[in-house]
C-alpha positions in Angstrom: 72.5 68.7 101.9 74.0 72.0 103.1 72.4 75.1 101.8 73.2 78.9 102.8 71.1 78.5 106.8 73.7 75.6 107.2 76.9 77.8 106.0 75.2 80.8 108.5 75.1 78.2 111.2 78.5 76.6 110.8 80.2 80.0 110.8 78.1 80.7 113.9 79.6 78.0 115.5 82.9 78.3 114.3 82.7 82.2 115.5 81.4 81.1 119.1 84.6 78.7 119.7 87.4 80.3 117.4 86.9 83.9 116.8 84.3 85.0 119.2 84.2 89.2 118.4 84.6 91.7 121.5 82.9 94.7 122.7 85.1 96.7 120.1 84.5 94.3 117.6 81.1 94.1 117.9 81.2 98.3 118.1 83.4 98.4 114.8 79.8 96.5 112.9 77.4 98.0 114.7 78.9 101.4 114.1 79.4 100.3 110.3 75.8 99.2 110.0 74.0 102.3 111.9 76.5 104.0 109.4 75.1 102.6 106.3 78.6 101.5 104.9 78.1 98.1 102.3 77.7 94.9 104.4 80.7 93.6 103.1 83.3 92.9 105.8 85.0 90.0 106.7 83.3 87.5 108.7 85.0 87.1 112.3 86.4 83.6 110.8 87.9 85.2 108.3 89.3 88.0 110.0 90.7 85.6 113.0 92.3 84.1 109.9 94.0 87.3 108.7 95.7 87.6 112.3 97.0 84.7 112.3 98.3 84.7 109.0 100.0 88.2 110.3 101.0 86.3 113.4 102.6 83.3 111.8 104.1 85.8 108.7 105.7 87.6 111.9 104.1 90.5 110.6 105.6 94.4 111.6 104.1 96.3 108.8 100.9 95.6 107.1 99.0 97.4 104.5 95.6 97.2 103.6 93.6 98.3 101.0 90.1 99.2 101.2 89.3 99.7 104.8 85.5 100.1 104.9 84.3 100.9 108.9 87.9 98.7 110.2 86.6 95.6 110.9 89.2 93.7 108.9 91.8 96.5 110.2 91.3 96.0 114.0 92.0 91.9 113.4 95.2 92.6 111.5 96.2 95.3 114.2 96.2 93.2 116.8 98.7 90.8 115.4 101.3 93.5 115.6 104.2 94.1 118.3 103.9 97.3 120.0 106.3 99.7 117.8 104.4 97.9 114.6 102.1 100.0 112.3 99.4 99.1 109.6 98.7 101.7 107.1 95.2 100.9 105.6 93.4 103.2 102.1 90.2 104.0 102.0 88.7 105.7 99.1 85.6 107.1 101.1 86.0 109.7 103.5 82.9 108.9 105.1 83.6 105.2 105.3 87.4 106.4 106.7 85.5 109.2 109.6 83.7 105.7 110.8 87.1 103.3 110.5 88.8 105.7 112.7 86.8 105.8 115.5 86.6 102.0 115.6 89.7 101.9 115.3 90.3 104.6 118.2 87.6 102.8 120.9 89.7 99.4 119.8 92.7 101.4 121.4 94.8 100.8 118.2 94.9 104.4 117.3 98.5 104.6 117.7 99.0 101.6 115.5 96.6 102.4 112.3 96.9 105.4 109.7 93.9 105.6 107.6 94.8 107.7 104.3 91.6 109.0 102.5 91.5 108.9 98.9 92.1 106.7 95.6 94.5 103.4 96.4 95.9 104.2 93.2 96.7 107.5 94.0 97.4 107.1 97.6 99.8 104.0 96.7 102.3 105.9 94.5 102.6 108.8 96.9 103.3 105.8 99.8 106.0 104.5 97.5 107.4 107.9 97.2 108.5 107.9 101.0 110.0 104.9 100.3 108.8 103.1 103.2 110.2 99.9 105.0 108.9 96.7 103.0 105.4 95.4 104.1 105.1 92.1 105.4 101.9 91.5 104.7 99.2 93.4 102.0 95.7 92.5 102.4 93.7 93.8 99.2 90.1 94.2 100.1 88.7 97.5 97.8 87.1 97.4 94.2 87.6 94.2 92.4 88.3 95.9 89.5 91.6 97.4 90.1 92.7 93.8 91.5 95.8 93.2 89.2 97.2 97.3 89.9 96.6 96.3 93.6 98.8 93.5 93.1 101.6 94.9 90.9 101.6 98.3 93.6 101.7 95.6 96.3 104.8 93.8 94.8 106.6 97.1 94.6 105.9 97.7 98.5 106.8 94.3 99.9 110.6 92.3 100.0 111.0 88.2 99.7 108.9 86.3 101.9 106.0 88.5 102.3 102.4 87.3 101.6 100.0 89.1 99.6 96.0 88.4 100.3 93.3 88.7 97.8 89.8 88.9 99.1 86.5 88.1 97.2 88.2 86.2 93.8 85.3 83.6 93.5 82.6 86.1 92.6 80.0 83.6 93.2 82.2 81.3 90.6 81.7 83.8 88.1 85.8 84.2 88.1 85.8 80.9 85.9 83.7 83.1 83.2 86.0 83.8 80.7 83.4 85.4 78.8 82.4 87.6 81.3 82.2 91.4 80.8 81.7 92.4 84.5 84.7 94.6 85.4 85.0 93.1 88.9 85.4 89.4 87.0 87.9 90.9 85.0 89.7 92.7 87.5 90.1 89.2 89.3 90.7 87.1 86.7 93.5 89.3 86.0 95.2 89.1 89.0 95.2 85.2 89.8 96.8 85.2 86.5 99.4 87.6 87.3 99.7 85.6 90.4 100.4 82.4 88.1 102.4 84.2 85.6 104.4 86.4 87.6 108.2 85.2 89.0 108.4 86.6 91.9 104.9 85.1 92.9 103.9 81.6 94.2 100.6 81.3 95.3 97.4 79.4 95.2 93.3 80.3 95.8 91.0 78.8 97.3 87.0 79.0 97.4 85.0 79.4 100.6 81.5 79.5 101.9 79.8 81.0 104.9 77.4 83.8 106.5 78.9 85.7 103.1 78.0 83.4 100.5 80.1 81.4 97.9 83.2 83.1 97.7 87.1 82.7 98.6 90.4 84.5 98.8 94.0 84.3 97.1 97.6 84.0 98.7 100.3 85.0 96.6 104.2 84.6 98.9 106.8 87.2 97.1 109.9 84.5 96.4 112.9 85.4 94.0 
C-alpha cells in the first residue's frame, strides 16, 4: 500500500536516474532554505519536467510567475538557446535578492530578469512594452489570483504556446465546490476558464511525491 515514505522514496529514485540536481541546483535550495523562503519549490522531477516541456515547446521566451529562491527558474533557463530570455515575477523582494544570486552562480544571469513586485501589477506594465509572444508561461505564485494569471498569460502568448498551472489539486480540495478557501477558489476558477475558454485546450492531471498529493494544469493557446 503506498503511503507518503513510499512517494518520498520513489521520487528519490526517480531524482537519482532522471533529474539528478547539480552543484547550482543543489545551491539554489540550500540558499533558499538557510534563507527561510516557504518550502514550496518544485521537486527536481517536476522541474526536469518543465524543461523538457520548454525543450519540446521549442521554447525562446518564457515567463514565470512567482519565482521564490529560482529553483523552478534555473530548470526552465536551461531549456533556452543562447539569445533566449525568461522573464520571471516575484512579489518579495527578499525572496527576488535570493533568486538572483542563484540564478547568477547558475551562470544564467544573462538569461533571467527577475522583476520585483505584484504579478498583477508587474504583468500590465510587461504588456505595455508589447513584448514578443511567450512560448511558454509557468504560473507558480498565490493560488488565489490563478484565473487573472491565466487571462494576463493569454494576452502575452500567440497560437501554440502552452500555459502551466502549478499546485491545482490542493490536496483534492479543488473538487470542493463548497469550499470558501481563496486558494480553492482561485483554482477552481482557472481550470474552468481553461474548459470554457476558446482559445484554450487543455487537461490536468493529479500527482504525488516528496510534496504531497497535488498536480498541475496544461492549457495549449489554439484558435
Amino acid at each position: 500500500m503506498s503511503n507518503a515514505h513510499t512517494w518520498d522514496d520513489v521520487d528519490d529514485y526517480f531524482t537519482t536516474h532522471l533529474a539528478r540536481n547539480d552543484d547550482a541546483l543543489d545551491a539554489a535550495l540550500r540558499d533558499s532554505a538557510s534563507a527561510r523562503l516557504p518550502q514550496a519549490n518544485v521537486t527536481a522531477p517536476q522541474g526536469k519536467l518543465l524543461q523538457l516541456l520548454a525543450l519540446i515547446q521549442g521554447a525562446r521566451r518564457i515567463l514565470e510567475i512567482g519565482t521564490l529562491g529560482g529553483y523552478s527558474t534555473i530548470w526552465l533557463a536551461r531549456a533556452l538557446p543562447a539569445d533566449g530570455r525568461l522573464i520571471s515575477l516575484e512579489y518579495s523582494a527578499r525572496h527576488a535578492e535570493t533568486a538572483v544570486r542563484n540564478i547568477a552562480r547558475a551562470g544564467l544571469e544573462g538569461v533571467v530578469e527577475v522583476r520585483v513586485g505584484a504579478a498583477l501589477e508587474s504583468l500590465p506594465e510587461l504588456a505595455d512594452e508589447n513584448p514578443p509572444p511567450f512560448d511558454l508561461v509557468f504560473i507558480d505564485a498565490d493560488k488565489a489570483n490563478n484565473a487573472r494569471y491565466l487571462e494576463w498569460a493569454l494576452r502575452l502568448t500567440r497560437t501554440g504556446s502552452l500555459i502551466v498551472v502549478d499546485n491545482v489539486v490542493r490536496g483534492g480540495r479543488v473538487a470542493d465546490a463548497n469550499s470558501a478557501d481563496a486558494d480553492v477558489l482561485g483554482t477552481r476558477a482557472a481550470i474552468e476558464l481553461i474548459g470554457a475558454h476558446p482559445r484554450l485546450d487543455g487537461t490536468a492531471l493529479q500527482t504525488v511525491g516528496s510534496k504531497g498529493w497535488d498536480g498541475f494544469a496544461l492549457a495549449r493557446v489554439v484558435g
